[in-house]
OpenMM code with the backbone's topology and positions (N, CA, C; nanometers):
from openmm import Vec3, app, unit

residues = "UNK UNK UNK UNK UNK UNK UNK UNK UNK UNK UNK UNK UNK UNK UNK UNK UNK UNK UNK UNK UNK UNK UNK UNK UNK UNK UNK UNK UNK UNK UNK UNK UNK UNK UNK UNK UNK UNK UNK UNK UNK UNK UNK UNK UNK UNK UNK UNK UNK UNK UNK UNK UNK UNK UNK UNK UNK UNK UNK UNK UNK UNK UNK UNK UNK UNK UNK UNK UNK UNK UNK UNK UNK UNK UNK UNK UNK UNK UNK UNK UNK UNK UNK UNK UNK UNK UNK UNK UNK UNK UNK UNK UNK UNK UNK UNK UNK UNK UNK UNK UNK UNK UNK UNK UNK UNK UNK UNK UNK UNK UNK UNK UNK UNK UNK UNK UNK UNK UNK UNK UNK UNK UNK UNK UNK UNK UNK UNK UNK UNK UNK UNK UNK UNK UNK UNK UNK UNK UNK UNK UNK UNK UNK UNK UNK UNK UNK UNK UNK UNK UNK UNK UNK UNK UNK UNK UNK UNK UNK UNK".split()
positions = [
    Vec3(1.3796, -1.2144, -1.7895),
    Vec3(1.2679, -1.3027, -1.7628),
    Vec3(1.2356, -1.3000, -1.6138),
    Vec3(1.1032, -1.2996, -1.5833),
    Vec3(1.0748, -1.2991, -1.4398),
    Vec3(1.0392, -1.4179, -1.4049),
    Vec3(1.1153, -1.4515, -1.2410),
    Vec3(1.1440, -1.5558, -1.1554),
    Vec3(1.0184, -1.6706, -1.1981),
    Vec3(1.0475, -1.7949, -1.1438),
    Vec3(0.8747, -1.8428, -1.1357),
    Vec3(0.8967, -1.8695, -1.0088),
    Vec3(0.7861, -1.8995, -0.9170),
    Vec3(0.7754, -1.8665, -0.8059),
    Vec3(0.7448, -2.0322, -0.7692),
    Vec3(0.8503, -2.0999, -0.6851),
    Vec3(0.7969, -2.2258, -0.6283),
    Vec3(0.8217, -2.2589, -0.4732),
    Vec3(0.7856, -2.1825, -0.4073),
    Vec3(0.7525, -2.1947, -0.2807),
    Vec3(0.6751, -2.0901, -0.2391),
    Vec3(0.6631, -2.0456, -0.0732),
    Vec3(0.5852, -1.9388, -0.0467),
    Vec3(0.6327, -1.8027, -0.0890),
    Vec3(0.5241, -1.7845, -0.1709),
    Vec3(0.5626, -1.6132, -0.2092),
    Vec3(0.6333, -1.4857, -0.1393),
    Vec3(0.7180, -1.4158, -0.1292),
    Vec3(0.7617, -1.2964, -0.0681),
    Vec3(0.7070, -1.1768, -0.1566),
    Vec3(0.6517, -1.1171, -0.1254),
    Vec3(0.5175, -1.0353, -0.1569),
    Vec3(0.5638, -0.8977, -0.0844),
    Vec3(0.5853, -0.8380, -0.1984),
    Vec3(0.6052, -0.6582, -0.2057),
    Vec3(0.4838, -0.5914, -0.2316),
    Vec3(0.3514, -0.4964, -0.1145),
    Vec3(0.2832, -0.3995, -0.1828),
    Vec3(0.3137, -0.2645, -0.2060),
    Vec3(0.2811, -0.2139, -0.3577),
    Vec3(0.3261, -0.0498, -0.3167),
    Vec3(0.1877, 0.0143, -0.2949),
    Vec3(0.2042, 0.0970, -0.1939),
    Vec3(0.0820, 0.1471, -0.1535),
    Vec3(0.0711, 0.2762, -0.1704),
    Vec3(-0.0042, 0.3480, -0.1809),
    Vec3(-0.0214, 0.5677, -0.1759),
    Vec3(-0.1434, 0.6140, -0.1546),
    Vec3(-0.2221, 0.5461, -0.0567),
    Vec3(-0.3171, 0.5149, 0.0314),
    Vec3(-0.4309, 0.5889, -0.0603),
    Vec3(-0.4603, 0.5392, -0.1499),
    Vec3(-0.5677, 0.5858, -0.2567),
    Vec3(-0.6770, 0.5216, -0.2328),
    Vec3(-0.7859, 0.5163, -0.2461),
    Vec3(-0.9170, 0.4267, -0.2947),
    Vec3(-0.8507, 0.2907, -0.4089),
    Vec3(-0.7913, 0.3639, -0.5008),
    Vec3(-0.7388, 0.2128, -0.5541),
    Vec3(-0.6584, 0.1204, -0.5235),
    Vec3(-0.5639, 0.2029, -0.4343),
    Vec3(-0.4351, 0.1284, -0.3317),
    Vec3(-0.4935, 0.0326, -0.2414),
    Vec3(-0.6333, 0.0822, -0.2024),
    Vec3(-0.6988, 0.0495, -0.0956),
    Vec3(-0.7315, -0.1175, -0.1304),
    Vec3(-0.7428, -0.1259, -0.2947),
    Vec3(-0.8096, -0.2621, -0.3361),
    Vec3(-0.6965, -0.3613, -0.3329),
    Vec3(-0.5378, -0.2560, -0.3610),
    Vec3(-0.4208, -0.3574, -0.3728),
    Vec3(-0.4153, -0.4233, -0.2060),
    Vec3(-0.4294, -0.3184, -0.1658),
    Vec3(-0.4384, -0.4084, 0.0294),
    Vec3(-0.4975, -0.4726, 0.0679),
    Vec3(-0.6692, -0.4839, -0.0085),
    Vec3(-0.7327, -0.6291, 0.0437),
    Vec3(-0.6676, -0.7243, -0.0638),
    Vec3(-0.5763, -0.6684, -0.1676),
    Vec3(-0.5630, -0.8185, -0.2655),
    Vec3(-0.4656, -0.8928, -0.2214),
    Vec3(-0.3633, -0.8025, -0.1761),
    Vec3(-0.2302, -0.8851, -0.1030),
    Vec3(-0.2632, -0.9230, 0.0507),
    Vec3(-0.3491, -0.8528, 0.0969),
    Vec3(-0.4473, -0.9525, 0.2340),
    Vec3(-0.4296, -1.0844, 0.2127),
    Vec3(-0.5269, -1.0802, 0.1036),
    Vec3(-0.6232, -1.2528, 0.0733),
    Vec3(-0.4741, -1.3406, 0.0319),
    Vec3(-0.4167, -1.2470, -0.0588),
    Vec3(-0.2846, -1.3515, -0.1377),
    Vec3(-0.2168, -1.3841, 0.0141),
    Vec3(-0.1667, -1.2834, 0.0400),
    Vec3(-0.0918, -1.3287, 0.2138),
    Vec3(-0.1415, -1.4479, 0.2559),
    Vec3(-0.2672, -1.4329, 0.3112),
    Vec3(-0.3365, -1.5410, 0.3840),
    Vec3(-0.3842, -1.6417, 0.3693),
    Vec3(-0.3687, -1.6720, 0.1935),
    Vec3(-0.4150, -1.7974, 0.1211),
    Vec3(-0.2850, -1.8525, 0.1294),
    Vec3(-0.1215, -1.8143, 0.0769),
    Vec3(-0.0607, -1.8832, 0.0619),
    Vec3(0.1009, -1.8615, 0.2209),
    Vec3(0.0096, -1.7985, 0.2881),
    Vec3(0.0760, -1.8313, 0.4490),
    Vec3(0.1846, -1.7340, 0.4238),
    Vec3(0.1969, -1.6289, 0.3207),
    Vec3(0.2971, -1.5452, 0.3238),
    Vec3(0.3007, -1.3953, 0.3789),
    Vec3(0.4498, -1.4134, 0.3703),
    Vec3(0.4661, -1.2586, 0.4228),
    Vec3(0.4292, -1.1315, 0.3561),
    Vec3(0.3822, -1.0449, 0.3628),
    Vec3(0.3663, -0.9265, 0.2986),
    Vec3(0.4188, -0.7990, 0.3685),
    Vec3(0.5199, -0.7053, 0.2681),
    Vec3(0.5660, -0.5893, 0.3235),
    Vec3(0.5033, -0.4667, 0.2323),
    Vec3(0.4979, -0.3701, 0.2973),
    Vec3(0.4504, -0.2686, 0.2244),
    Vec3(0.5461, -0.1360, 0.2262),
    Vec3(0.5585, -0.0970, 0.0788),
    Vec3(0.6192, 0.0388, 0.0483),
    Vec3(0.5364, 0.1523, 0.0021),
    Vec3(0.5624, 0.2532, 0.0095),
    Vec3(0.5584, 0.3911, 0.0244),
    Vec3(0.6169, 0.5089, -0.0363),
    Vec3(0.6423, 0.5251, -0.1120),
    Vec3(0.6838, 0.6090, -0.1650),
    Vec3(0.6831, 0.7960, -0.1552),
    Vec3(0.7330, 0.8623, -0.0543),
    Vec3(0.7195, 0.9976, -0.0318),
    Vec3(0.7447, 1.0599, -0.1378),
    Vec3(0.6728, 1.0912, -0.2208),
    Vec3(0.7289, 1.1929, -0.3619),
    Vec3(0.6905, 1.3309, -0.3331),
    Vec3(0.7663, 1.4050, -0.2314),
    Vec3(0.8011, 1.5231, -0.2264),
    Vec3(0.8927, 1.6047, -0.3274),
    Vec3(0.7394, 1.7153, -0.4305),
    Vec3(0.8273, 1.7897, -0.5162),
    Vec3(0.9803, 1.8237, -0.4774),
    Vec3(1.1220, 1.8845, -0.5345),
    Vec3(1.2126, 1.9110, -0.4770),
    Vec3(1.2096, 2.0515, -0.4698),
    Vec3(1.1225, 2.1801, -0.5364),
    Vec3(1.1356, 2.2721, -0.4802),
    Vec3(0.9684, 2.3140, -0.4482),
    Vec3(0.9589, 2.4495, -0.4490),
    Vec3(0.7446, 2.5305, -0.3679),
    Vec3(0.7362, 2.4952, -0.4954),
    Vec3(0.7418, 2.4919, -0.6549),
    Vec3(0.6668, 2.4278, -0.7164),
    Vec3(0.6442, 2.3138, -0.7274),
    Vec3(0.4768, 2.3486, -0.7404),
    Vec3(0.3945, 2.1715, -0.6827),
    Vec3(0.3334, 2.2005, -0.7838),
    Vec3(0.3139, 2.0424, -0.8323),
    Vec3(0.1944, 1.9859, -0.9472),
    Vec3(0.0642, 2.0043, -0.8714),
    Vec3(-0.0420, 2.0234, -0.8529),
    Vec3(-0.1534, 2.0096, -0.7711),
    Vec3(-0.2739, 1.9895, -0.9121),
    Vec3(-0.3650, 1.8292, -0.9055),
    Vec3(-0.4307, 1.8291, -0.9936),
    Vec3(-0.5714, 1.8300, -0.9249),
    Vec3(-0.6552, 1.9576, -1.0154),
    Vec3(-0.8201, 2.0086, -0.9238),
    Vec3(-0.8886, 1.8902, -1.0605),
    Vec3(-0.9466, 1.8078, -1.0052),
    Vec3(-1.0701, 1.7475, -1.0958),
    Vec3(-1.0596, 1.7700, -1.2416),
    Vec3(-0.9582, 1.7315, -1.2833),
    Vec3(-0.9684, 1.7036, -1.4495),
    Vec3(-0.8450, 1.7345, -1.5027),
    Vec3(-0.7989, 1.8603, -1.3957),
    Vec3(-0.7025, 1.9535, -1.4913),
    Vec3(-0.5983, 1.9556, -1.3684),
    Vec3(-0.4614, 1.9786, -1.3906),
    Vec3(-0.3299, 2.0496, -1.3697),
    Vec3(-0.3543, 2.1327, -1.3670),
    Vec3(-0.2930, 2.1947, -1.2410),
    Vec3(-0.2588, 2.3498, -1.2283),
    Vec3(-0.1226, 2.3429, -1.1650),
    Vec3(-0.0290, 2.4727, -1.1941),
    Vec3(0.0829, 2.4785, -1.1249),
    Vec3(0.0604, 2.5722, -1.0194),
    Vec3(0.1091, 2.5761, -0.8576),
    Vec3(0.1021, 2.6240, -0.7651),
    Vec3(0.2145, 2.6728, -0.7096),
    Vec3(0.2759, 2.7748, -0.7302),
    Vec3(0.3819, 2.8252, -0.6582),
    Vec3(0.3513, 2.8484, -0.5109),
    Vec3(0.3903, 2.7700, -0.4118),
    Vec3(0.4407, 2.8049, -0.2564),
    Vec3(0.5289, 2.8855, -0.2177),
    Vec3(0.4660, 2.9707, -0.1116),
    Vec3(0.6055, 3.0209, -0.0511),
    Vec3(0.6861, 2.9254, 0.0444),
    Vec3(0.8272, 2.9749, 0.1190),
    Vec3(0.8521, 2.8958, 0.1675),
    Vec3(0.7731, 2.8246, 0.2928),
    Vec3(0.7066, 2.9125, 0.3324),
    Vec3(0.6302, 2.8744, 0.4960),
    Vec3(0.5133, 2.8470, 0.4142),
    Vec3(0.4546, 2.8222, 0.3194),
    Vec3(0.3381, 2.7113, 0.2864),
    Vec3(0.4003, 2.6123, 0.2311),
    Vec3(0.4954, 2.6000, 0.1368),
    Vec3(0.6019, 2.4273, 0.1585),
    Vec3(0.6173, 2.4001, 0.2427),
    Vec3(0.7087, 2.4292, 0.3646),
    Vec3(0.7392, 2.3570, 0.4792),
    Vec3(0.6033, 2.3223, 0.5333),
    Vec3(0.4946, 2.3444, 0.5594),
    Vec3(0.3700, 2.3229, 0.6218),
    Vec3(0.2731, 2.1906, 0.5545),
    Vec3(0.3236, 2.3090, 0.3717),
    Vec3(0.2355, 2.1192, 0.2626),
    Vec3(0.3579, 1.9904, 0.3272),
    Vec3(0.4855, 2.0000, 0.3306),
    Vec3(0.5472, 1.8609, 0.3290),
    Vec3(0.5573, 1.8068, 0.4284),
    Vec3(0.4696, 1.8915, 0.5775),
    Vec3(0.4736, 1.8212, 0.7292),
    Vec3(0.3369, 1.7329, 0.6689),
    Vec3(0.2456, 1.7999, 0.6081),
    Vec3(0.1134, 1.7673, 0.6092),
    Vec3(0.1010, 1.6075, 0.4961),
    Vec3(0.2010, 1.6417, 0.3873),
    Vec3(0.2515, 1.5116, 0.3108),
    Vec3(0.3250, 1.3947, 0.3823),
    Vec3(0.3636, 1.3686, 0.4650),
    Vec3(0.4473, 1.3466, 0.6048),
    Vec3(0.3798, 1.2392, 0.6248),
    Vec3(0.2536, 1.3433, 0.7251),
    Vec3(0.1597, 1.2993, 0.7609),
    Vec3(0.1010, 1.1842, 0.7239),
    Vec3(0.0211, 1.2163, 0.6206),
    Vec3(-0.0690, 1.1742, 0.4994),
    Vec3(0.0096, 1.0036, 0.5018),
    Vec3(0.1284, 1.0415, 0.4472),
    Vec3(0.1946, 0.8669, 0.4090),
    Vec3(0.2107, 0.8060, 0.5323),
    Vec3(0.2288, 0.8747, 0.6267),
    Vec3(0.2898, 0.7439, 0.7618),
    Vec3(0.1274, 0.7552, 0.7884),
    Vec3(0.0161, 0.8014, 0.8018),
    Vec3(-0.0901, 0.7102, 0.8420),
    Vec3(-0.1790, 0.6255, 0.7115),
    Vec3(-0.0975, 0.6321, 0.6088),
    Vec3(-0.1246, 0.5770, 0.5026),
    Vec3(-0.0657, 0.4148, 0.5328),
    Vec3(0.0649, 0.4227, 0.5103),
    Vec3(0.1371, 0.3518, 0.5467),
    Vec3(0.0913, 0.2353, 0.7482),
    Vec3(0.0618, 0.3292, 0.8189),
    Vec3(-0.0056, 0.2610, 0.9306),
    Vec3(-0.0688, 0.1554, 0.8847),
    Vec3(-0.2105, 0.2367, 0.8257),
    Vec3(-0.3764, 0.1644, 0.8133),
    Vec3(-0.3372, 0.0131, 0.7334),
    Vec3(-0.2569, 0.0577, 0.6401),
    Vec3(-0.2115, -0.0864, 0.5560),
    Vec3(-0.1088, -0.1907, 0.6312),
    Vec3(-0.0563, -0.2085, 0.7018),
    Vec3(0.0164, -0.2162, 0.7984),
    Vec3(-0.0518, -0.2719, 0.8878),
    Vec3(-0.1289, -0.2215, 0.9736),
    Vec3(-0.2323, -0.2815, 1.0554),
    Vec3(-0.3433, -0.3638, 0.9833),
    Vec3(-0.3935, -0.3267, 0.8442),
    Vec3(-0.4604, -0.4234, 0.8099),
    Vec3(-0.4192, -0.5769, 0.7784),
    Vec3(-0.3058, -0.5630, 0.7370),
    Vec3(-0.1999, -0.6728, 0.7103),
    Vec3(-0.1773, -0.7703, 0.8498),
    Vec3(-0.1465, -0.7213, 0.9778),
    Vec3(-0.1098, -0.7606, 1.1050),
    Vec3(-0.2676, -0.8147, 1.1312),
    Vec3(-0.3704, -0.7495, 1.0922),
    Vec3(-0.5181, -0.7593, 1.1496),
    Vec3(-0.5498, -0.9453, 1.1043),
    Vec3(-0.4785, -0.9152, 0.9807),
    Vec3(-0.5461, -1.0839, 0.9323),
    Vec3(-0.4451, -1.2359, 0.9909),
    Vec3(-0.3329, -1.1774, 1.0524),
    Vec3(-0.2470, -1.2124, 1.0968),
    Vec3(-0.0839, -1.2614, 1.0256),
    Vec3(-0.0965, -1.1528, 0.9417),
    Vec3(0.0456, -1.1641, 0.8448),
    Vec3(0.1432, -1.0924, 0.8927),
    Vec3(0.2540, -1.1393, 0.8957),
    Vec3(0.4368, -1.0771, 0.9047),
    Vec3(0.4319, -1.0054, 0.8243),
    Vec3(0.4876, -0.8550, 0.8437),
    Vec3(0.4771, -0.7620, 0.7613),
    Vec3(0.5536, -0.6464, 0.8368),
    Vec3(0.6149, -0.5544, 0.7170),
    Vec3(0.7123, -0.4376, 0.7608),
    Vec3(0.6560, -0.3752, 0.6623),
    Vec3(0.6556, -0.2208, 0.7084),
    Vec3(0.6455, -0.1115, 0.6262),
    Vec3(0.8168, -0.0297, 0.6102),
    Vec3(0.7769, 0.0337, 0.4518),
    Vec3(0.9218, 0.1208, 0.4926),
    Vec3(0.8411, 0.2608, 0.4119),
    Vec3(0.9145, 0.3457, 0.4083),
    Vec3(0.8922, 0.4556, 0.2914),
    Vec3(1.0540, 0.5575, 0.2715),
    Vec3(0.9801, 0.5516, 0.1557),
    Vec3(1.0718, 0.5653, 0.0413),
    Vec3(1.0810, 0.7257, -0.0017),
    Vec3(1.1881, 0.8015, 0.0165),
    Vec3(1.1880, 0.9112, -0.0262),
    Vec3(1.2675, 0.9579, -0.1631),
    Vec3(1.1820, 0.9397, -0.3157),
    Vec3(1.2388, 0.8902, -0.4249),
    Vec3(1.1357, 1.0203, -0.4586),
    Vec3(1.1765, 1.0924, -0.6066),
    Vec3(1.1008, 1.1653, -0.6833),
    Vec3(1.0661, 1.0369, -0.8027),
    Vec3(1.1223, 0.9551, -0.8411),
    Vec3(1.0424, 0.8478, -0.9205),
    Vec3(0.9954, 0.7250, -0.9109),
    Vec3(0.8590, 0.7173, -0.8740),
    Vec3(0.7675, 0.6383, -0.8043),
    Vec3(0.8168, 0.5021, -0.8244),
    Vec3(0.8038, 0.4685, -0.9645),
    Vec3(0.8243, 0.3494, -1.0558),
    Vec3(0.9638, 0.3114, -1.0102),
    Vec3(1.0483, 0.3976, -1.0339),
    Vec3(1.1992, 0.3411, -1.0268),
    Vec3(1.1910, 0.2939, -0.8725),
    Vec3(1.1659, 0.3215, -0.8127),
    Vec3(1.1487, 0.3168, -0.6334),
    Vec3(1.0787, 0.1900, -0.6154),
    Vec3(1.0199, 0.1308, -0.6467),
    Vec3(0.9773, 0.0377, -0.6480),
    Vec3(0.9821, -0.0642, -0.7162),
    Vec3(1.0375, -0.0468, -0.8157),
    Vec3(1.0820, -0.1898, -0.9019),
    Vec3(1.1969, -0.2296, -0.8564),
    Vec3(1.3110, -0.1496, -0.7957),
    Vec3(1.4360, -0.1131, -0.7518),
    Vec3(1.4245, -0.2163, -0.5684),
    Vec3(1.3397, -0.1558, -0.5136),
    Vec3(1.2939, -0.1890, -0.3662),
    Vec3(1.2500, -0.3216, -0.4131),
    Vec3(1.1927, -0.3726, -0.4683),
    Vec3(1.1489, -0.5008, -0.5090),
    Vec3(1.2219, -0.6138, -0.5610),
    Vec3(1.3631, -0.5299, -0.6482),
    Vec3(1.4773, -0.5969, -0.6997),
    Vec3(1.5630, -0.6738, -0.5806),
    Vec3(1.5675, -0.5441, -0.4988),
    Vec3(1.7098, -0.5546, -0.3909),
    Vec3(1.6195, -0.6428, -0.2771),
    Vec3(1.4803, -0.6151, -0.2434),
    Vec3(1.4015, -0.7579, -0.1338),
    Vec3(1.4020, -0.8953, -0.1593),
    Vec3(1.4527, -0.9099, -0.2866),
    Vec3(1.4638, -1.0420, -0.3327),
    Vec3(1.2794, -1.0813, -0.3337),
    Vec3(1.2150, -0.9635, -0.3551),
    Vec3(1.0317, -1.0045, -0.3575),
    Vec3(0.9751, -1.1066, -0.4840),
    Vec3(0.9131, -1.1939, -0.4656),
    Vec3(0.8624, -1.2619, -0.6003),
    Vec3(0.7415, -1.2169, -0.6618),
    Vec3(0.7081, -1.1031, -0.5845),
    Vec3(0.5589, -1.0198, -0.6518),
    Vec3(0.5182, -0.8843, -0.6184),
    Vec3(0.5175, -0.8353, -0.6915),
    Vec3(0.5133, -0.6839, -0.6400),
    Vec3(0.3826, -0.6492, -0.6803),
    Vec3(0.2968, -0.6131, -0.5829),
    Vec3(0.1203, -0.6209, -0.6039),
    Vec3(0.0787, -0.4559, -0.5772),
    Vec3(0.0569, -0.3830, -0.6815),
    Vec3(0.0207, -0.2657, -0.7357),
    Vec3(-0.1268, -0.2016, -0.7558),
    Vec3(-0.1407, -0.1368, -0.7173),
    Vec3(-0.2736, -0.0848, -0.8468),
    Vec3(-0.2307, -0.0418, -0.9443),
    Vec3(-0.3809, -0.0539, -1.0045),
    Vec3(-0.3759, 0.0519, -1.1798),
    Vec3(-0.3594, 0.1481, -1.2007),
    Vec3(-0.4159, 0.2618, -1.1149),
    Vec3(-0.4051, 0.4021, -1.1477),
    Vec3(-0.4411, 0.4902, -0.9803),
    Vec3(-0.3905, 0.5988, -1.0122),
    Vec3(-0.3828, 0.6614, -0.9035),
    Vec3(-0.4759, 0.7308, -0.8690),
    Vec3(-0.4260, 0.8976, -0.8342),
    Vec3(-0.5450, 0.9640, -0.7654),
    Vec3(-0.5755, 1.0565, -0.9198),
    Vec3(-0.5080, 1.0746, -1.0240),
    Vec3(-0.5580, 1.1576, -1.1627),
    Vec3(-0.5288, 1.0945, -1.2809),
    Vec3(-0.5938, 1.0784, -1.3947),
    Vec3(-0.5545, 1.0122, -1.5033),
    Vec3(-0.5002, 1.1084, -1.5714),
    Vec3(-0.4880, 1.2836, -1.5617),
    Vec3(-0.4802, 1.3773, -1.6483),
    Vec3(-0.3025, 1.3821, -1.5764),
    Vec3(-0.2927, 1.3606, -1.4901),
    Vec3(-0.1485, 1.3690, -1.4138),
    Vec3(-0.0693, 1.2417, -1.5119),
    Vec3(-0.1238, 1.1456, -1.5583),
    Vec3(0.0045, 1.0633, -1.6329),
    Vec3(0.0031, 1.1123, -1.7734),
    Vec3(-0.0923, 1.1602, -1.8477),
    Vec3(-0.0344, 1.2216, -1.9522),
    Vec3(0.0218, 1.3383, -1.9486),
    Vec3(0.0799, 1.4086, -1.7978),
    Vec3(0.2102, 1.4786, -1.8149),
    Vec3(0.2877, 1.3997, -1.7780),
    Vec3(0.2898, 1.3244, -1.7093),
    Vec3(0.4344, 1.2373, -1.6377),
    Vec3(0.4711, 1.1271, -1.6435),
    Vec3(0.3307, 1.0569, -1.7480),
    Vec3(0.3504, 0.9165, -1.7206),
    Vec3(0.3060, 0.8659, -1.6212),
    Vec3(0.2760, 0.7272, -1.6685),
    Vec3(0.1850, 0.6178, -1.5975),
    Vec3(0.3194, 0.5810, -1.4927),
    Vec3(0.2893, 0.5750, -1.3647),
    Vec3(0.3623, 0.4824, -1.2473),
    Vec3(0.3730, 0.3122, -1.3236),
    Vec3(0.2102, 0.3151, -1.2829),
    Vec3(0.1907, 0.1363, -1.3870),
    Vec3(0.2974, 0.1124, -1.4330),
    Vec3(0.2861, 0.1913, -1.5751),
    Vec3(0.3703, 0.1494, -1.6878),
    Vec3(0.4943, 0.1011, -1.6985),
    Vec3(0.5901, 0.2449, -1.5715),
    Vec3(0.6849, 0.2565, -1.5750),
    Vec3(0.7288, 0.1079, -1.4862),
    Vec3(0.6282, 0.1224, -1.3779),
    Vec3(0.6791, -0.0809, -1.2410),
    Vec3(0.6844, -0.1781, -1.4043),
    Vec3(0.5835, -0.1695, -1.4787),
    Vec3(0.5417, -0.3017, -1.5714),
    Vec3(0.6971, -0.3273, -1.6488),
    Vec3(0.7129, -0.1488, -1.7093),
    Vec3(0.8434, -0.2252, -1.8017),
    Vec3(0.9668, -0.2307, -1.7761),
    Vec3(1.0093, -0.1728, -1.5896),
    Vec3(1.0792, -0.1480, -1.5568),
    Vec3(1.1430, -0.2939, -1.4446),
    Vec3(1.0782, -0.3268, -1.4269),
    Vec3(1.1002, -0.4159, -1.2924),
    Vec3(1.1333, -0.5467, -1.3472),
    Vec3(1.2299, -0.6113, -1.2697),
    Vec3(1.2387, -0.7512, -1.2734),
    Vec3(1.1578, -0.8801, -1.2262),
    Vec3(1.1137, -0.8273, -1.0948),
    Vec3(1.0222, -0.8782, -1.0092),
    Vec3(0.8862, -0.8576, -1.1053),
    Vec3(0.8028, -0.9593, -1.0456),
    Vec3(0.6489, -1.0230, -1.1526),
    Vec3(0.6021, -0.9435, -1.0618),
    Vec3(0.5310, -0.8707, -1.1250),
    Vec3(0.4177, -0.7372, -1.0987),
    Vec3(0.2209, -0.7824, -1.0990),
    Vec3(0.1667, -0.7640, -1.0014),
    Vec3(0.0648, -0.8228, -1.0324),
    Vec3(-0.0590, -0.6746, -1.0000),
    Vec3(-0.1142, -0.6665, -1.0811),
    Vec3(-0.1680, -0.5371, -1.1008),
    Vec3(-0.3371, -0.5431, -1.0360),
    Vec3(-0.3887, -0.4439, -0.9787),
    Vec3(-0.5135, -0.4870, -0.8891),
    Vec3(-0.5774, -0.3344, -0.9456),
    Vec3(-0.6313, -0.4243, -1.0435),
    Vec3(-0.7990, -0.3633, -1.0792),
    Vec3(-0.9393, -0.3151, -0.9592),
] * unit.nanometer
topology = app.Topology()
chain = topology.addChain("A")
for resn in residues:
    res = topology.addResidue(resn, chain)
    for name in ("N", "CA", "C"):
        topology.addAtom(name, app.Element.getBySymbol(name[0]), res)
């Protein structure tokens, strides 16, 4: 059974700096700043473990074999990508004037990484989006969603 929450919220976002992530960061903004709480934000680095990469073009999966000197180059450039991902949300959070830490997470399973990070913060809400950057990518791997929804202890609040 998940906690009920009777004081100020401790507020977990997971972020992967998407357009939809983007909506979970103004939602845990407003929640932050309505109820005077803290908000931290996670990250999740899901760096394939070997040059084969999932890469999804507009609709469809394709598999992409790398050599080694175009892996090492995609995972500086993946690197990248999350710590100024991770920044912008971060600074937007500080912008409205909320206490807030970023971390990131170097996990191959998104879901477990975050229901897990949310368990051990002692967080009373872990504020998500719905869907990511492909819908054709969870019917190979599964929904992230799904997996925070049926996986986590912590009350999950999902941003449409």
């Amino acid at each position: 059974m998940k906690r009920r929450i009777d004081n100020v919220p401790k507020i977990l976002l997971g972020y992967d700096g998407s357009e939809e992530g983007k909506k979970a960061v103004d939602f845990a903004t407003d929640l932050g700043v309505k109820f005077g709480a803290p908000v931290d934000v996670v990250t999740v680095l899901n760096i394939p473990v070997s040059p084969e990469a999932y890469i999804g073009v507009e609709g469809r999966v394709e598999v992409s074999v790398l050599s080694s000197e175009a892996y090492s180059g995609a995972e500086e450039e993946w690197e990248r990508e999350v710590n100024k991902a991770m920044d912008s949300a971060v600074q937007k959070l500080r912008s409205n004037g909320l206490r807030t830490e970023g971390k990131i997470l170097d996990q191959t399973n998104v879901a477990v990484a975050l229901a897990s990070e949310a368990e051990k913060g002692a967080y009373d809400i872990l504020v998500i989006k719905s869907r990511g950057y492909e819908r054709v990518r969870n019917l190979v791997r599964g929904s992230v969603t799904k997996g925070i929804v049926s996986g986590s202890k912590t009350n999950v609040l999902i941003v449409r």
